[in-house]
C-alpha positions, 0 to 999 in steps of 0.5 A: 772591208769596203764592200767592193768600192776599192775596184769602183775605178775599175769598174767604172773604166770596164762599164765605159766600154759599154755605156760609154765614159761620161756615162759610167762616171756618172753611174758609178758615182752615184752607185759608189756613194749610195752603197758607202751611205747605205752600207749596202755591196757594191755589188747589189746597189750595181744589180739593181741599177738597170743602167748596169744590168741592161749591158752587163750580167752578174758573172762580169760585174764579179769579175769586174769586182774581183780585186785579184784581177786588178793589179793595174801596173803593180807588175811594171811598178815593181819590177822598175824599183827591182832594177832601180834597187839593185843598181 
């Protein structure tokens, strides 16, 4: 539905290990808002921005994207309510 942009926070934080911080903030902004206008993939607008694919190849950029393999702390949130609930 959002054509990749629900992960773009956990894009931006894996694509500042490379190009650091302030710059990946930058990118992924202006990445994030040219696919929502444009209603292109997160994806292809992130392919085609060579400030991406000149330190990051496709096969991590879907990883990055795979909103499966970003849970953040969802486990740790969840197993406190359980404790929580079943005092």
């Amino acid at each position: 539905m959002t054509h990749g942009l629900i992960v773009s926070e956990r894009v931006m934080l894996d694509l500042g290990r490379y190009i650091g911080r302030q710059n990946a903030h930058e990118v992924i902004y202006e990445d994030a808002q040219k696919a929502f206008n444009d209603g292109i993939d997160f994806l292809d607008v992130l392919l085609a921005d060579e400030r991406v694919t000149k330190d990051v190849d496709e096969a991590t950029l879907r990883e990055m994207l795979d909103p499966a393999r970003y849970v953040g702390s969802c486990v740790q949130m969840v197993d406190d309510i359980v404790k929580k609930w079943r005092k």
